[in-house]
Steps between C-alpha positions, in 0.01 A plus 500: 500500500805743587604447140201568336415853683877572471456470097161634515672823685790489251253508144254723684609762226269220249165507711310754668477617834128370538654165355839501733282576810250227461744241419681585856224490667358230359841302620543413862853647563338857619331298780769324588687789505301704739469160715797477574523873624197466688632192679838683563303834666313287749824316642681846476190651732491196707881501539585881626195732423710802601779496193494800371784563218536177361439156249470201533510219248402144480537179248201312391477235369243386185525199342523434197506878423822586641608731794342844627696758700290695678613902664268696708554815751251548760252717367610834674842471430428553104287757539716720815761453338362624140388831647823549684720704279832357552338169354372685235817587329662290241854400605797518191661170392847675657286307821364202388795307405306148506334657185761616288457268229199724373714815468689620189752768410194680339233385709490538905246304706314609862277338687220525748694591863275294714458214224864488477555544889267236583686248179811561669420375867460185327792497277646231685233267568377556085848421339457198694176438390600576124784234507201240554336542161615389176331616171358157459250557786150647449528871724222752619631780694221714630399768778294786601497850526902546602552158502417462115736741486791296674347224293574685172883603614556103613337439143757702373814326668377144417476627133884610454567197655342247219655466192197337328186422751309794472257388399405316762509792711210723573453806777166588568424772707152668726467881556869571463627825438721657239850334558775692283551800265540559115816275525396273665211426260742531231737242645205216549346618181831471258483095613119385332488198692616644819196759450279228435573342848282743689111524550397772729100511616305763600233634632285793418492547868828431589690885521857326609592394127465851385626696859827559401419706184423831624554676823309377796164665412577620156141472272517241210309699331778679305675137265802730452627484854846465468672165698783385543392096504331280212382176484584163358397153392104489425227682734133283513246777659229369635179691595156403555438572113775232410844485408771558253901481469735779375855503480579815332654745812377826452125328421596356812556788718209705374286194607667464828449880579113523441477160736672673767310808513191340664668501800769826451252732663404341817811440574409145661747282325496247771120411490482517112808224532396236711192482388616338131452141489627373166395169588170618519517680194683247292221224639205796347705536167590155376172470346482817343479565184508822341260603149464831285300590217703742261175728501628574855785612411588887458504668118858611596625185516611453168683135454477187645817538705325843667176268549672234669689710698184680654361215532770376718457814713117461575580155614740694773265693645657851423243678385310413772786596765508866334199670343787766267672190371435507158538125400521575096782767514693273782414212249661634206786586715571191605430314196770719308780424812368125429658540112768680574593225776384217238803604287769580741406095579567428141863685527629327803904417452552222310876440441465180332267677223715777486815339429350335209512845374884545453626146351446651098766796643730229713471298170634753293765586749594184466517462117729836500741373755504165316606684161746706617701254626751502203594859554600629867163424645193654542595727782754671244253462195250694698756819588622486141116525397560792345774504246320141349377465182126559387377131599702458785355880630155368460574197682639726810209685452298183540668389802485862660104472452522180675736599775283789589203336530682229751609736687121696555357168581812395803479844626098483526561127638737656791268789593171203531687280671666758757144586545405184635494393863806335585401130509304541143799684383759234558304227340459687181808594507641133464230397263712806257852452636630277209294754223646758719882395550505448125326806380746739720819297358402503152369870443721688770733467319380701208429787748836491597625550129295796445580626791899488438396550112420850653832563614355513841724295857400303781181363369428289853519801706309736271332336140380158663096465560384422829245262352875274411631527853090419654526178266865452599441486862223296450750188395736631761174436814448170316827398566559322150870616401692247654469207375813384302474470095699277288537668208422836354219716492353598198397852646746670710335447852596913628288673281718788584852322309489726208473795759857435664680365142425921421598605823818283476565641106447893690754396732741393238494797349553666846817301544643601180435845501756723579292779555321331821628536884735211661184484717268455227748241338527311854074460521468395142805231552298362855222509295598267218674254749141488684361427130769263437409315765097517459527355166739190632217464774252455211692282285591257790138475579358496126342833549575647128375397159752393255401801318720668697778399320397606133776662363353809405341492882536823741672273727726410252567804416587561880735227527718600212519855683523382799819294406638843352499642873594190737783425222611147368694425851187505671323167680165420595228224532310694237838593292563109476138392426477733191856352377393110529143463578261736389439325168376213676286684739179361344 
């Protein structure tokens, strides 16, 4: 059963919300849901009636459906602790280490101060409690009021944890109020199936699920109230006209604000709380089915998206909450957020798809390296584009068309990826690290002779992209340099090679010219000893392509000046590979 709401919560973009809610409450897992809290409250009561601040949580126990977790707080300590301010605020990720893994470079996370305060006087007891289940085991986790909203956070650990069980995994949560901001919507919402792990309910009556919107008594009257939190997952509103699901945020939030204002001005948040009985109100709704005739509908509503959508609404009771709700004009709004929220679904990152993009461009790449082989390779093809014949222009041309569009698509790659939290991130990145590695090795090196081609120096320090050194570290985290090769590589494994042959040829010239200080001549001689001995490093480990060795090659070209300045009397590893055993290299 866990599987099939799970995937009826994932393709709930397919069906409507009339069809969504009646298919959850037509299941069981709602009731045993709120069971299993109800159970939990009365030994909480019966245990210490007095806790104030606090949650408790218990595992039950269901046969052949799997395993429910339930949280609760008593019910005063959700809502004294709402309309305290301190626990109103939103504390910064900077404090809420244990949730770091939602946070990006471009994208910072807070959360609820009491949800998180009350999470974290369990952390100790729940990373226990996390070790225990595996992705292979049916999971409900579940609570009320503040304890759906531990619920959701514990939800949140379990799911960085599996690799490949979520969907077995399902939160559901009663009356709970808003849990994170803008981010941290963002950070659920950028992982679809982690989104599709949480079912909120609530009541028309309930004012905790929309308290933390506005100021204490703020009207709801005015729907651009600005807030700092938004919601997540899928909402099902219930009222006594029906029910309905949304999952679009800012729908969401409007909703959530006309509930609440039934009880905003008399200010009795603690009677309009305890009174909600979802059980009860699950028990009146399973039943229920909802029915319109399009001749009820409004002549503003213009399509059947619009039609649904306010049809959706009446079956949430909002009209009825607020007589200066106007249901067509909220409609219409919601319906176009519903589009715009359809597509952004359609455009989620898909590196695999992406990739498939750029193998015409590695292809030709490929092809041009392949043919150049006979001269001095295509590194020195490439800077001597320009003084080619008329085919051999056109072919640069070609290749300069393809190298541009390579690069585009690696830097966009970088920026998406860095975008994603860090888990996500790390798991796409080694699904591209091969496409990657080879991309940056094969087409840096064209950047680096136009950049020299230029008469520019020191491309690392101040030509090279930051999208080459993002991909390089990438292979540098994944710790896959050192394993030990037997023979040579067919691309030069430091894409930056070509870089330091130039800088060695500047520092030739250095050395030779007369003009230059003894202190200039001293740095470029410790320079091309440091060279000397990079290239040896490579050679001994099978680091360089044979290419290297044309004999029309920039480093060829070094070598022969490089004997001019260290004279024929001079000895080195390198000096005696190049006289015996370069040829062989291969």
């Amino acid at each position: 059963m866990i599987l099939t709401i799970h995937h009826l919560l994932y393709y709930s973009r397919y069906s409507t919300g009339l069809e969504l809610g009646n298919l959850l409450l037509g299941s069981d897992i709602l009731n045993y849901s709120w069971d299993a809290i109800s159970k939990l409250k009365k030994e909480t009561l019966l245990e210490d009636p007095s806790l104030s601040f606090s949650v408790k949580y218990q595992v039950y126990e269901y046969p052949p459906k799997g395993s429910t977790i339930a949280f609760v707080c008593l019910p005063n300590c959700a809502v004294n602790h709402l309309q305290e301010e301190e626990f109103r605020e939103l504390v910064s990720s900077d404090a809420i280490k244990s949730f770091d893994f939602l946070s990006t470079k471009s994208n910072s996370i807070s959360i609820h101060r009491a949800a998180f305060a009350l999470f974290a006087s369990l952390e100790n007891d729940l990373s226990l409690l996390k070790q225990q289940f595996t992705s292979n085991q049916p999971l409900i986790v579940t609570g009320h009021s503040l304890g759906g909203s531990v619920a959701s956070l514990f939800t949140l650990w379990l799911l960085d944890s599996l690799s490949n069980g979520v969907q077995r995994l399902l939160c559901i949560t009663f009356g709970s109020p808003l849990l994170g901001n803008n981010g941290f919507e963002k950070a659920i919402s950028e992982h679809p199936t982690w989104s599709s792990c949480f079912l909120h309910v609530v009541s028309d009556k309930d004012p905790i699920p929309g308290f933390l919107i506005s100021d204490h008594n703020a009207s709801a009257a005015s729907l651009t109230t600005p807030t700092c939190y938004m919601s997540f997952g899928t909402y099902l509103f219930c009222s006594e006209s029906g029910f309905s699901c949304f999952e679009e945020p800012q729908s969401i939030l409007e909703l959530l604000m006309i509930m609440s204002s039934r009880c905003a001005e008399s200010e009795n948040l603690i009677n309009c709380s305890q009174v909600i009985d979802y059980g009860h109100i699950l028990e009146q709704l399973k039943n229920k089915t909802i029915c319109r005739g399009i001749s009820e509908l409004p002549d503003s509503i213009s399509n059947p998206l619009q039609a649904g959508t306010y049809l959706l609404l009446e079956a949430t009771g909002v009209g009825k909450l607020q007589e200066n709700v106007n249901l067509s004009c909220l409609a219409m709004n919601i319906a176009k957020r519903a589009e715009v929220l359809a597509k952004h679904k359609q455009k989620v990152f898909d590196p695999s798809k992406k990739l498939s993009m750029t193998k015409k461009s590695m292809t030709y790449l490929e092809w041009y390296m392949n043919n150049s082989l006979e001269e001095a390779g295509y590194y020195e093809k490439y800077k001597a584009r320009r003084s080619r014949s008329r085919d051999e222009i056109e072919s640069s041309e070609n290749l300069i068309k393809h190298h541009r569009t390579l690069k585009l698509f690696w830097k966009g790659i970088v920026t998406e990826v860095g975008n994603l939290p860090w888990k996500e991130g790390r798991t796409c990145r080694m699904r591209l690290l091969y496409a990657a590695t080879s991309y940056r090795r094969m087409v840096e090196p064209l950047d680096i002779a136009e950049y020299y081609g230029r008469g520019k120096k020191d491309y690392v320090s101040h030509g090279r992209s930051e999208h080459y050194k993002i991909l390089e570290k990438w292979l540098t985290d994944e710790d896959l340099q050192t394993h030990q090769r037997s023979q040579a590589s067919s691309l030069t494994v430091d894409s930056c090679f070509w870089a330091y042959v130039e800088e060695a040829l500047i520092s030739c010239e250095v050395v030779k010219d007369g003009q230059s200080s003894p202190q200039d001549q001293e740095s470029a001689r410790e320079k091309l000893i440091k060279f000397e001995q990079y290239v040896m490093d490579l050679i001994n480990n099978f680091l360089v392509s044979p290419e290297i060795f044309l004999p029309q090659s920039s480093f060829m070209l070094w070598w022969k000046e490089y004997c001019r300045v260290v004279g024929n009397s001079y000895t080195s590893p390198l000096t005696n590979f190049m006289k015996d055993d370069f040829h062989r290299y291969a």
